[in-house]
C-alpha positions, 0 to 999 in steps of 0.5 A: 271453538270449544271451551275447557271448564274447570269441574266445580271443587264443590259437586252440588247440584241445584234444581229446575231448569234454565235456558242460556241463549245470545240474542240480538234485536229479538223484540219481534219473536222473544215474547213468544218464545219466553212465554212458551218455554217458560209454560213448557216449564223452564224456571230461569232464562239467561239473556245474554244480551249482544247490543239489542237497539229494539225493546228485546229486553224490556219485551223479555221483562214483560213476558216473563217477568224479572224473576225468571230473567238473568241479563247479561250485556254481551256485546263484545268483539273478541280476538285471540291476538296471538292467533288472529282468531276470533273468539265466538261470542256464542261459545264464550257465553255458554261457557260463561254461564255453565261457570257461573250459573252451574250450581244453581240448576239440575238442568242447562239447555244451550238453545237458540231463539228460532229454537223451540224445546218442548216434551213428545210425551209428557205435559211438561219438560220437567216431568219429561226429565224426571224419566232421565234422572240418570243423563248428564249430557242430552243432544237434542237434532234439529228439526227443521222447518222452512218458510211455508209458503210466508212472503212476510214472517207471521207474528207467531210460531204457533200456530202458522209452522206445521211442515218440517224436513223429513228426515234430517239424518239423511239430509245432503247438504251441510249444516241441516243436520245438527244438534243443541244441548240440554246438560247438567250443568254441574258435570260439564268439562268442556263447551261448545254451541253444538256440543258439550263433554260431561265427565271428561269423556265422550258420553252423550245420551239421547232423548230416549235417555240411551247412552251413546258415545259422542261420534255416534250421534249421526246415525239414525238410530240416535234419534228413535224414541225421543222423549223430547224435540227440538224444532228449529225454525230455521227460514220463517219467510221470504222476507226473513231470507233477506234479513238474514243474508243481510244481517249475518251471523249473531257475533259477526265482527271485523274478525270474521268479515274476511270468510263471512261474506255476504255473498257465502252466507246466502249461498249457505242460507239457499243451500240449506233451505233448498234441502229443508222444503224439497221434502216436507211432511207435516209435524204437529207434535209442539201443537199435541204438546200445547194441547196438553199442557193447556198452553194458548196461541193464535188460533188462525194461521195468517195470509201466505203468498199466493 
């Protein structure tokens, strides 16, 4: 579902950079994530908060800080009752926050929490950005990483995730080549979770800061260069695969119980991790970047399977 944004009757643009994500009992993996974009040099992250009964929000408080916390409560299920369809949650909250929050940011990234975001080259996002001044509308491929070998889900990313998906502009199965968004958010006409349109035209640049038209995206050239990454760590153990067949999709509701069956989503969930892990290299491009950045982690990897 995409969302129509009125353009802002006063062009102003703010500074620094936030982050809009939609978490849902994250208290496991949120303080990591927080710690490591903040130091990476996002400013403000938007919580928007989908009914948590864990401590993500106070373990969020407590990474962070207030200062660098906005939450929203977004625990509401939704449906167009004329067409008898329901309303994404996800894409309504990034809608929200380019609505509300646009004119105090430069920069808007639209991430979710198994996603991290950090420079190729640069110590920092911030200096990374400085060198696409000129973008409105960066799309941000997948890198996709499986389970590593891990029965259970290690405390940390860092340092315990290294092999990714080859290549996924090659990939065969649906869905493991796709793409997030990192926007001014003073220029956004229309909002979706893998896509946004800037200036009401089908403009998108790449993390080299190459201009391309939105339908060439899929090609392999888009992704050469890339000033930034995205790793998405999509299936962090044995024991996360059940999780995630069992708790479905985040903004799951009676309205999509009829096509989001269980049975489907882990049929969906094998698919695409089959094609992930049958052909791996090794990427320790978010571990160069710590290096540079001066940003700690645990230094051991834990026990895998076996």
């Amino acid at each position: 579902m995409q969302f129509f944004i009125e353009p802002p009757k006063v062009k102003t643009t703010g500074e620094g950079i936030a982050i809009a994500v939609l978490v849902k009992n994250e208290a496991a993996s949120i303080g990591e994530w927080l710690r490591f974009h903040h130091a990476a040099g996002v400013d403000t992250f938007i919580l928007y908060d989908d009914g948590s009964t864990d401590a993500t929000i106070t373990t969020a408080y407590d990474a962070v800080g207030p200062d660098a916390l906005i939450v929203i409560p977004w625990a509401q299920r939704i449906q167009d009752a004329a067409h008898e369809r329901a309303i994404h949650s996800q894409g309504l909250a990034f809608a929200h926050a380019i609505g509300n929050f646009r004119q105090d940011f430069r920069w808007m990234g639209f991430i979710d929490i198994d996603e991290f975001l950090f420079p190729t080259q640069a110590n920092s996002l911030p200096k990374a950005l400085a060198n696409l001044a000129h973008v409105d509308n960066i799309l941000l491929p997948w890198q996709m990483f499986g389970r590593q070998g891990f029965a259970e889900t290690p405390d940390h990313i860092l340092p315990n995730y290294v092999q990714r998906y080859r290549d996924p502009f090659e990939a065969k199965v649906k869905g493991v080549l796709n793409f997030k968004c990192l926007v001014n958010p003073s220029k956004v006409t229309k909002a979706y979770i893998h896509g946004f349109e800037t200036n009401s035209n089908q403009t998108i640049w790449n993390a080299a800061g190459k201009e391309f038209l939105f339908s060439a995206h899929r090609s392999p050239e888009f992704a050469k260069a890339a000033m930034l990454q995205l790793n998405h760590y999509y299936i962090k153990s044995d024991a996360q695969l059940v999780e995630k067949t069992d708790k479905g999709s985040i903004g799951d509701s009676t309205f999509t119980s009829a096509f989001k069956t269980r049975s489907n989503r882990k049929k969906m969930l094998l698919s695409r991790l089959s094609e992930i892990e049958h052909d791996m290299i090794e990427d320790r491009q978010i571990i160069d970047f710590c290096a540079r950045a001066g940003i700690d982690y645990p230094p051991t990897k834990q026990s895998k399977i076996g």
